[in-house]
C-alpha beads as a LAMMPS data file, in Angstrom:
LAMMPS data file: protein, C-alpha beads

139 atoms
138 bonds

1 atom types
1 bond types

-500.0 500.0 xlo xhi
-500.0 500.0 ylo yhi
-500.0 500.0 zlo zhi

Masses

1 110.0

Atoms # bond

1 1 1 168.845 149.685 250.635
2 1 1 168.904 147.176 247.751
3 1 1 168.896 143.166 248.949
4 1 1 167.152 140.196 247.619
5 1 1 164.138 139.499 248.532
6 1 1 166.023 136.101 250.586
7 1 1 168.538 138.524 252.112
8 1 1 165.327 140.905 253.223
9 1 1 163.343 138.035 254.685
10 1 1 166.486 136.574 256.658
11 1 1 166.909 140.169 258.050
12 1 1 162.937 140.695 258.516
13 1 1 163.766 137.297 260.405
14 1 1 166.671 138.206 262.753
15 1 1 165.038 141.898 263.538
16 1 1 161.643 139.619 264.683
17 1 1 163.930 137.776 266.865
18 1 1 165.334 140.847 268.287
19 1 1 162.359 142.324 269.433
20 1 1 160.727 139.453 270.863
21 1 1 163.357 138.427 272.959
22 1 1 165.180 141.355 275.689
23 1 1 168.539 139.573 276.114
24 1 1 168.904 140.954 272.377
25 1 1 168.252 144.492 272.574
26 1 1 171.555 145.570 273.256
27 1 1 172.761 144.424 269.574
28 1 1 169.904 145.316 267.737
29 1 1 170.759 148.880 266.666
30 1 1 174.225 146.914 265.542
31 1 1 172.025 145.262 263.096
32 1 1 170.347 147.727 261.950
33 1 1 173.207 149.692 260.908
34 1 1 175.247 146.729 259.432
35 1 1 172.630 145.365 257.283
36 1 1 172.418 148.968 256.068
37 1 1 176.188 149.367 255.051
38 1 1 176.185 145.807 253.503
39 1 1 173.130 147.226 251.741
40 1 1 174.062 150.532 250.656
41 1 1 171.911 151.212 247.212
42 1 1 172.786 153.842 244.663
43 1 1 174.082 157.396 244.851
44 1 1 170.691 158.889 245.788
45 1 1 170.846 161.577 248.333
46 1 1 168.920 159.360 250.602
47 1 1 171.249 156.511 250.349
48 1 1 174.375 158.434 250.896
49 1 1 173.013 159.861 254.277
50 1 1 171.799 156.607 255.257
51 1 1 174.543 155.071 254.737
52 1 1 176.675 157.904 256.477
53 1 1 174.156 157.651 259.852
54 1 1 174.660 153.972 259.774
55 1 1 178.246 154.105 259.755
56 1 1 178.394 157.311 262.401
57 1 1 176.022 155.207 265.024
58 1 1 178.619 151.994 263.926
59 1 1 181.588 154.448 264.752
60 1 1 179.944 155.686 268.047
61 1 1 179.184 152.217 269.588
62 1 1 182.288 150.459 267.884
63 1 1 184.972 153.002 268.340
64 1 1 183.901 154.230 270.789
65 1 1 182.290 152.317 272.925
66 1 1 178.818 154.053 273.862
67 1 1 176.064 152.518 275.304
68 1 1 172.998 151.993 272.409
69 1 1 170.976 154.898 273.624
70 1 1 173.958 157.326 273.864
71 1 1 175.285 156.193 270.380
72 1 1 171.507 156.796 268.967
73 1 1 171.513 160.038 270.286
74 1 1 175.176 161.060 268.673
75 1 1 173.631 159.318 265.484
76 1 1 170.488 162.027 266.057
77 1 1 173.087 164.821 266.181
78 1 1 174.900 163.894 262.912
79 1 1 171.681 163.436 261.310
80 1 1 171.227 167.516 261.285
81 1 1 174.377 167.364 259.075
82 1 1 173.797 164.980 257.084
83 1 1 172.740 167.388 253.986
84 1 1 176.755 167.921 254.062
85 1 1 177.622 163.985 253.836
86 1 1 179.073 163.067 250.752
87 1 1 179.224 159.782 248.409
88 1 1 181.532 156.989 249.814
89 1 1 183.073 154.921 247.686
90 1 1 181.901 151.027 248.313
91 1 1 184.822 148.676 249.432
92 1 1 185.296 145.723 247.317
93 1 1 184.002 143.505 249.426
94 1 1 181.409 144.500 252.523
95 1 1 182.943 141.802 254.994
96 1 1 182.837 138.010 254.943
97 1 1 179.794 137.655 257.713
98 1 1 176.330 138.613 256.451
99 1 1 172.798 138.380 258.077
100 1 1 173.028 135.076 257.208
101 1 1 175.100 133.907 259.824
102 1 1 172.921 135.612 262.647
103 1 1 169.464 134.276 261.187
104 1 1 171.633 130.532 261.362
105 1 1 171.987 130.772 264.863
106 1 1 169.627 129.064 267.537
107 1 1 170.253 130.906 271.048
108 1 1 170.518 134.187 271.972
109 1 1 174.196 134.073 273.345
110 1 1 175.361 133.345 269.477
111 1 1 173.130 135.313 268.265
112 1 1 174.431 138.600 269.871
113 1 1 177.872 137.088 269.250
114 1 1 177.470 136.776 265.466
115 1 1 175.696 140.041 265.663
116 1 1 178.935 141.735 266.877
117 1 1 181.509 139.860 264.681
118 1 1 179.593 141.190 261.764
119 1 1 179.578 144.366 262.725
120 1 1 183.094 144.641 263.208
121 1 1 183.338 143.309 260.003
122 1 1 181.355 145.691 257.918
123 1 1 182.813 148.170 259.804
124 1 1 186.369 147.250 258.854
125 1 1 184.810 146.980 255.352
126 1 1 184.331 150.551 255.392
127 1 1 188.319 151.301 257.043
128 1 1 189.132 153.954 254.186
129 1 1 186.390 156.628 254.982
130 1 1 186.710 155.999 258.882
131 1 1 188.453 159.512 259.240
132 1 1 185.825 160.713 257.297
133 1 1 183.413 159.233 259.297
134 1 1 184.746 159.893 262.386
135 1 1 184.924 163.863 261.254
136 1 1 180.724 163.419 260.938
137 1 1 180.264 161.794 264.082
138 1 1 182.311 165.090 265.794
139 1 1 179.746 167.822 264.161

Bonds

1 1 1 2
2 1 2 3
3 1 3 4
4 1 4 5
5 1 5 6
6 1 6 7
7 1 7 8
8 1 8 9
9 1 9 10
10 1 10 11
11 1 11 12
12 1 12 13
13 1 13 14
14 1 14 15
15 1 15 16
16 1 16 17
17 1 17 18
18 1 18 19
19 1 19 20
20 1 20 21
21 1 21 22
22 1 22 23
23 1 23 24
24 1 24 25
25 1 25 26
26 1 26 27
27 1 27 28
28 1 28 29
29 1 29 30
30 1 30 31
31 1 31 32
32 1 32 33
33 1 33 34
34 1 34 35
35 1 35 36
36 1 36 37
37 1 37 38
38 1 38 39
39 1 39 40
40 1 40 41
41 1 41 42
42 1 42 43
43 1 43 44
44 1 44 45
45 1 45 46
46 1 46 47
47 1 47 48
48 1 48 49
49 1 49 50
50 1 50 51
51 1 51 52
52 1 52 53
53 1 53 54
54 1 54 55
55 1 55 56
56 1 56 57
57 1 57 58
58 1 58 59
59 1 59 60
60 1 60 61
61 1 61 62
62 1 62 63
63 1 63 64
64 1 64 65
65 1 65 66
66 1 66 67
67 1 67 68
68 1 68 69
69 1 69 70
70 1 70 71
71 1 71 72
72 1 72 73
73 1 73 74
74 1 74 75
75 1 75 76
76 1 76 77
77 1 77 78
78 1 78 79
79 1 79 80
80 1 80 81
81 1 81 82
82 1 82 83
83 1 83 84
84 1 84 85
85 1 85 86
86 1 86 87
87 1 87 88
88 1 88 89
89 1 89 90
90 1 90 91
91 1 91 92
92 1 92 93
93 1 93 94
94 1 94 95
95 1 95 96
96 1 96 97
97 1 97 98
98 1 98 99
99 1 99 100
100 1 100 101
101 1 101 102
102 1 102 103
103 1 103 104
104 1 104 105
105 1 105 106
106 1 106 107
107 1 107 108
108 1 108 109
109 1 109 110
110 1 110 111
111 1 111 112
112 1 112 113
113 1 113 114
114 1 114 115
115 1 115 116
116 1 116 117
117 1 117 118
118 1 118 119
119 1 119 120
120 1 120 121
121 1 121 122
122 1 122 123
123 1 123 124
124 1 124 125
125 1 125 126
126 1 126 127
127 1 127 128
128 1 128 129
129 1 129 130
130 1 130 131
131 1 131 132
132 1 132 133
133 1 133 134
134 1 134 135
135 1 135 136
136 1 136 137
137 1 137 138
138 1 138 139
């Protein structure tokens, strides 16, 4: 992943409020995985399976709807694949909410709220590979 060194600390930030605080474990791995597509790096080999887990385990607990645990453990699956993942085109733009607007917010309710409008906006960032995507999460 490639960020600022700003960006890096907000998310360092927002992942240390995470974990300190229970009510916010159920939207952590959805920031995880977002700040990962928003920060996709080069055409490595590392970055292009990152970036394909991320958006599998965003596909699994977006799409369709699977508890955290049960959407790692599909993201576990895909990750025995992911030698076979290809480059993805970026999108022109990675979605108009960034970590940003989670570190800015001071309870836990709008924190898990931002947390999920971003990720639905990243996601829909990444709308042109989705069949694609969605072909990974099935192996």
């Amino acid at each position: 992943m490639t960020s600022s060194p700003g960006c890096w600390a907000a998310y360092g930030e927002v992942l240390a409020r995470e974990y300190s605080d229970p009510a916010l474990a159920g939207v952590h791995r959805l920031s995880v995985d977002t700040y990962a597509v928003q920060h996709p790096g080069d055409r490595s080999r590392q970055a292009i399976q990152s970036v394909g887990l991320h958006l599998v385990r965003l596909c699994m607990l977006l799409e369709r709807g699977l508890p955290p645990d049960h959407a790692n453990d599909a993201m576990l699956t895909a990750a025995r694949h992911k030698s076979q993942f290809t480059w993805l085109e970026r999108p022109a733009s990675f979605g108009s909410i960034t970590v940003a607007d989670v570190h800015a917010t001071s309870n836990a309710h709008s924190h898990a709220a931002t947390v999920r409008a971003w990720a639905h906006d990243a996601w829909q960032a990444w709308a042109k590979h989705h069949a694609l995507v969605r072909q990974w999460a099935e192996a």
